[in-house]
ROROFI-224041 format. One line per 4 residues: their letters; for each residue x negated, y, z of C-alpha. Coordinates in nm, 3 decimals. Layout:
BEGIN
a	X Y Z; ...
This chain:
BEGIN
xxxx	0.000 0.000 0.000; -0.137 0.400 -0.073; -0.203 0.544 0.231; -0.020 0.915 0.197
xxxx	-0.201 1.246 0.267; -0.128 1.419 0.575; -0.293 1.742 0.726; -0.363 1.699 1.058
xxxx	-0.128 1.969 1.172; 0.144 1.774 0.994; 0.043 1.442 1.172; 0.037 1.635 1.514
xxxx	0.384 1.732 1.487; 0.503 1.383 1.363; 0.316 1.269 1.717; 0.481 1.535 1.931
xxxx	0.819 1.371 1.806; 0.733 1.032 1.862; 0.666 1.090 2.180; 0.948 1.282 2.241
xxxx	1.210 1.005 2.121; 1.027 0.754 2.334; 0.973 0.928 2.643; 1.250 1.174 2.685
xxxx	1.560 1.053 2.406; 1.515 0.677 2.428; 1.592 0.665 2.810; 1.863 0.901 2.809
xxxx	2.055 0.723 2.566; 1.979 0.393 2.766; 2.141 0.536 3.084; 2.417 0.712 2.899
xxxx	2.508 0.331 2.725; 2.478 0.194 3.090; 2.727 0.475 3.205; 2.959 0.424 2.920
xxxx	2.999 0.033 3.021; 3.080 0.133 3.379; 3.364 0.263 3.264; 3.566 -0.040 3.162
xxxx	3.704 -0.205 2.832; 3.426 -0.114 2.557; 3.648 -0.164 2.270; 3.846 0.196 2.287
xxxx	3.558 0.350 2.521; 3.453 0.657 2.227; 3.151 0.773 2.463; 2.972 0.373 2.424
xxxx	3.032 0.392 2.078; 2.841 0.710 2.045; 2.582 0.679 2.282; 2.539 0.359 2.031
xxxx	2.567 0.529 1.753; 2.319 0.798 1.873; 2.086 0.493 1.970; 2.029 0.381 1.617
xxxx	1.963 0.682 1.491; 1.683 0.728 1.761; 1.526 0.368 1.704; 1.540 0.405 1.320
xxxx	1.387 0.733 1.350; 1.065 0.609 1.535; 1.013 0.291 1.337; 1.043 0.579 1.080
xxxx	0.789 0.785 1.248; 0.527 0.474 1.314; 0.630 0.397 0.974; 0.488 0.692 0.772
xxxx	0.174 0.757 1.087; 0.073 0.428 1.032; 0.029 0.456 0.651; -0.116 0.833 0.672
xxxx	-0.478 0.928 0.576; -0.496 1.212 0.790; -0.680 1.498 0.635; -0.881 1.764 0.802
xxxx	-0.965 2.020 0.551; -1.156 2.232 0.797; -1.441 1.928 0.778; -1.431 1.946 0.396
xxxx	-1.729 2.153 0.167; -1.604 2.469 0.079; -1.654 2.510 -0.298; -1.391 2.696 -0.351
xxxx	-1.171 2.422 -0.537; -0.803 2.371 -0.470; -0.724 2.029 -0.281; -0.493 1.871 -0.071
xxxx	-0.473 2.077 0.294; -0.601 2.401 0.118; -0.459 2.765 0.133; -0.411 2.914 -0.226
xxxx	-0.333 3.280 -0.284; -0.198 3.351 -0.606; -0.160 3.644 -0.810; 0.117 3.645 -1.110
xxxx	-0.062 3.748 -1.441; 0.288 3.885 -1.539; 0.338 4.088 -1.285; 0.101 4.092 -1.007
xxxx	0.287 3.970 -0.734; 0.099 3.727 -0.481; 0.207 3.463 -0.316; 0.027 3.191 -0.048
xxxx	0.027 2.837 -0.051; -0.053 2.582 0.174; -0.062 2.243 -0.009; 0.064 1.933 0.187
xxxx	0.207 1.607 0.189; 0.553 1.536 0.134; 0.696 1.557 0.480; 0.543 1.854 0.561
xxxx	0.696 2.063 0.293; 0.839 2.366 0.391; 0.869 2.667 0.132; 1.039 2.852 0.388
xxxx	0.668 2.872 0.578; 0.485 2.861 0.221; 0.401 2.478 0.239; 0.451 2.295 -0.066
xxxx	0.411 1.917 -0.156; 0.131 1.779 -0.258; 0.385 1.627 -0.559; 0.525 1.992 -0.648
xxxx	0.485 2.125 -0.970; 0.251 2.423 -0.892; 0.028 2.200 -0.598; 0.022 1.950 -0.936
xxxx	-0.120 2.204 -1.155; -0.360 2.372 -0.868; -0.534 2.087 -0.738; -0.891 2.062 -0.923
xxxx	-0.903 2.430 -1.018; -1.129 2.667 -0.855; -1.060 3.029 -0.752; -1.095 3.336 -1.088
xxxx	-0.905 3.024 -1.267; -0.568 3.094 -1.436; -0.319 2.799 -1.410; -0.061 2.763 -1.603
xxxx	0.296 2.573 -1.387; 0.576 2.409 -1.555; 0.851 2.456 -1.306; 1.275 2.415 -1.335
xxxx	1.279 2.759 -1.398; 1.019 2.796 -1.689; 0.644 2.818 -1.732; 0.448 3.094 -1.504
xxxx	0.073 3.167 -1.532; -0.104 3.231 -1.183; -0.498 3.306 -1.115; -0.616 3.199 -0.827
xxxx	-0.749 3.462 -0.584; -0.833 3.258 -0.282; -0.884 2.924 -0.173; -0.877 2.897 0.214
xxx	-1.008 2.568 0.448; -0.849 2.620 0.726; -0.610 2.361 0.908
């Protein structure tokens, strides 16, 4: 199986949530299922069914979690030469050649993406197009809503 690229910030946060559902969701649900079953006749009892219900979601979420952590290559692009190339874990800034606006990029893997925060997948269109160039290059990116040329101002290796 491909291991899947993961900065470590991203594989911090999938940690924090692990831990989380094990330590602090896990038992609550537990008690509130023992609660529920103190209270008689399971069939019509609605709390049970959702503490249940709220139980599988929990356990399918951390086999989830171990899941993708355990099949991660975590990547620390702070520990990585800086030559100035785009790669996976990188900041990009970006300058339109059309009209001049910039815009920053942090490229990641597919569960971190977030283009509310400026992190795009690794599997995106414009991180497809960056990765491999080096900063004064202009890239061309075929997105959904037609082709834009950026150059590349920056590249930054910071976590």
């Amino acid at each position: 199986m491909n291991k899947t690229p993961l900065t470590v910030t991203g594989a911090e946060k999938m940690k924090e949530e692990l831990k989380k559902l094990k330590g602090e969701d896990r038992p609550r649900v537990v008690n509130a299922i023992s609660d529920a079953r103190e209270h008689g006749d399971l069939k019509e009892n609605a709390e049970y069914h959702a503490a249940r219900e709220q139980q599988s979601f929990i356990e399918g979420r951390i086999r989830e979690l171990e899941s993708k952590l355990s099949n991660a290559q975590i990547i620390d692009v702070a520990t990585l030469p800086q030559t100035g190339k785009v790669v996976f874990g990188t900041t990009v800034v970006l300058e339109a050649t059309a009209d001049g606006r910039q815009v920053t990029y942090k490229i990641v893997g597919d569960d971190e993406a977030d283009i509310k925060n400026n992190m795009i997948s690794v599997s995106s269109p414009i991180a497809r197009a960056l990765i491999g160039k080096e900063e004064g290059d202009v890239v061309t990116v075929q997105a959904p809503g037609g082709e834009t040329e950026y150059e590349i101002l920056e590249v930054r290796y910071v976590n």
